[in-house]
C-alpha positions in Angstrom: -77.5 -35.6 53.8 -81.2 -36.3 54.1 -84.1 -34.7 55.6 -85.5 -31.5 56.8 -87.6 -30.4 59.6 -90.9 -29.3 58.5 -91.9 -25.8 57.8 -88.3 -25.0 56.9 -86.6 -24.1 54.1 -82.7 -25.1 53.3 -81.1 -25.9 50.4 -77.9 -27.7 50.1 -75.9 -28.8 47.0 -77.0 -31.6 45.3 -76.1 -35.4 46.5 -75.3 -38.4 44.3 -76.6 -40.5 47.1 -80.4 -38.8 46.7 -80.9 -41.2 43.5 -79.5 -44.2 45.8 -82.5 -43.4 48.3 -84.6 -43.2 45.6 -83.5 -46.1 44.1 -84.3 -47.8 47.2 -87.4 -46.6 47.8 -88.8 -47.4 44.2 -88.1 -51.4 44.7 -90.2 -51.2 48.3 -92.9 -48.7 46.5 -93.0 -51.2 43.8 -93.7 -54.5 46.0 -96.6 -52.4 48.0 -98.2 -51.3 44.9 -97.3 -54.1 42.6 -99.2 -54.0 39.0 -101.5 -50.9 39.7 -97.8 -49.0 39.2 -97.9 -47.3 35.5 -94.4 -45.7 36.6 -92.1 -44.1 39.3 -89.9 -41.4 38.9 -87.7 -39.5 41.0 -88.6 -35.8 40.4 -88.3 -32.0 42.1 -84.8 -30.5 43.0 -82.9 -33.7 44.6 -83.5 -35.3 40.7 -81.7 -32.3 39.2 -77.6 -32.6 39.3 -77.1 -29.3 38.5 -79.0 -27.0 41.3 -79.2 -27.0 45.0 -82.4 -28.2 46.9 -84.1 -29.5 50.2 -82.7 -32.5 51.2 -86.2 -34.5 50.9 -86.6 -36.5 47.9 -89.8 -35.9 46.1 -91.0 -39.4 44.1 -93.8 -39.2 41.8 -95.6 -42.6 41.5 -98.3 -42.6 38.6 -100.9 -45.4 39.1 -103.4 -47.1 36.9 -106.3 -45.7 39.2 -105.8 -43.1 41.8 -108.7 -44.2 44.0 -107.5 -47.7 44.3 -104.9 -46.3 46.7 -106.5 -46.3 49.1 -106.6 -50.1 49.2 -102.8 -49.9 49.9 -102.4 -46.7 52.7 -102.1 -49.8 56.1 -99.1 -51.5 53.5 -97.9 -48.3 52.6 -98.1 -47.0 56.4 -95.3 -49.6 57.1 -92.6 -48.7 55.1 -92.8 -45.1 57.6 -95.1 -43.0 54.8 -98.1 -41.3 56.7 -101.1 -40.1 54.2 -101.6 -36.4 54.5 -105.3 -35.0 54.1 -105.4 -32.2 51.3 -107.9 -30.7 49.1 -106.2 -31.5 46.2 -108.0 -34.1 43.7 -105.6 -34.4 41.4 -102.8 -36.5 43.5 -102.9 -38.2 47.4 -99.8 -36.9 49.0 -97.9 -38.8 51.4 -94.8 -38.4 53.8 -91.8 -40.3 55.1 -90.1 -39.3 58.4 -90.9 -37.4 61.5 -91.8 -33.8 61.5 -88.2 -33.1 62.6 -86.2 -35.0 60.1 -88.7 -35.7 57.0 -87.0 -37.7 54.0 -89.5 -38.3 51.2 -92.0 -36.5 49.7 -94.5 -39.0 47.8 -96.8 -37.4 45.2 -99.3 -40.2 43.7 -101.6 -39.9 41.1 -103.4 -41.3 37.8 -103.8 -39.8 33.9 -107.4 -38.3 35.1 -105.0 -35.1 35.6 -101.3 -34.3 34.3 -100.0 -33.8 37.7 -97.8 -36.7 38.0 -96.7 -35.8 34.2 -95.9 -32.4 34.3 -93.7 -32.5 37.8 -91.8 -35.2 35.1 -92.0 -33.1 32.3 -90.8 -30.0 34.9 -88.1 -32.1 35.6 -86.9 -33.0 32.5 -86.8 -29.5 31.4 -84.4 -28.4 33.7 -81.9 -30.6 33.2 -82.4 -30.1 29.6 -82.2 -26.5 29.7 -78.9 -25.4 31.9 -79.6 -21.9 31.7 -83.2 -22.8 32.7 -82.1 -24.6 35.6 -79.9 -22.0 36.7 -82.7 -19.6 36.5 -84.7 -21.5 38.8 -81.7 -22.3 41.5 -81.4 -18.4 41.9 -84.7 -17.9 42.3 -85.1 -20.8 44.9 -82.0 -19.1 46.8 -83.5 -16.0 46.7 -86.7 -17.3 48.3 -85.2 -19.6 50.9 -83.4 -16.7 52.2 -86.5 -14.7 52.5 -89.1 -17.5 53.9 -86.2 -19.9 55.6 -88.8 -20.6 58.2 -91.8 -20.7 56.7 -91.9 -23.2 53.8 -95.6 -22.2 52.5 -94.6 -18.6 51.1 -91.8 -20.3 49.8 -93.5 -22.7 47.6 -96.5 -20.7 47.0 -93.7 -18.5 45.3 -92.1 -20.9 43.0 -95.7 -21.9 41.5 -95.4 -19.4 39.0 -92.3 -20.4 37.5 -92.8 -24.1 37.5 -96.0 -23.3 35.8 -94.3 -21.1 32.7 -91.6 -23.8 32.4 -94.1 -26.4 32.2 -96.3 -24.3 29.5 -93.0 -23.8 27.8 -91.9 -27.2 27.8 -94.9 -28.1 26.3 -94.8 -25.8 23.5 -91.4 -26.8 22.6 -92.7 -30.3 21.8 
């Protein structure tokens, strides 16, 4: 299972066929963006074996120069991602899929911030730290009971945490 209306919050267990879609979306990421790609990497929950998460696969694309994207939103804009205005400048967030069903997530950005790196380096602690991991599935339960229609309390929430295991990870380089 893929996709999730918007605004909610459901977590399921995870699915093998979440890196397949991934997979798949990398090589048509990868023709649109061609040589201005430094790397792509499936991150958040769905990339984690051992927890549950929403069914919408977060990617991570980290580019050469984040304001030469822009160049590519028409190309981009037909493989069904739609550019979402935020006041974020470290990243240009995109999505994939109508408001009632969306699929991917797609967080791009360049080495002028650590964005792109530390949702990686997030990742990769987790599944390096089981207990860790575990820790974090909890919590996420706990919150998607409490905010299951509301997903902006719900990830406001889980800032904190992603932010300690970050700073941790980082330390125990």
């Amino acid at each position: 299972m893929v996709g999730l209306k918007r605004g909610m919050v459901k977590l399921v267990p995870h699915n093998p066929e979440w890196d397949e879609l991934f997979q798949s979306e990398r090589m048509k990421l990868l023709k649109v963006f061609g040589d201005l790609v430094v790397d792509i990497q499936h991150i958040g929950s769905t990339a984690i074996p051992t927890i549950p998460a929403k069914p919408i696969i977060d990617i991570a694309i980290l580019v050469k120069l984040l304001k030469e994207v822009n160049n590519y939103v028409e190309k981009i804009g037909r493989l069904g991602y739609q550019k979402k205005q935020e006041n974020r400048p470290e990243r240009l967030f995109f999505t994939k899929g109508p408001e009632d069903n969306r699929i991917v997530y797609l967080h791009v950005g360049d080495d002028s911030t650590n964005y792109i790196k530390d949702m990686i380096l997030f990742r990769d602690y987790l599944i390096q730290n089981p207990r860790e991991a575990k820790r974090y599935a909890d919590f996420k339960q706990e919150l998607a009971e409490k905010f299951a229609d509301n997903r902006e309390p719900y990830t406001a929430a889980k800032e904190k945490f992603v932010q300690e295991a970050i700073d941790r990870a980082k330390a125990s380089r």
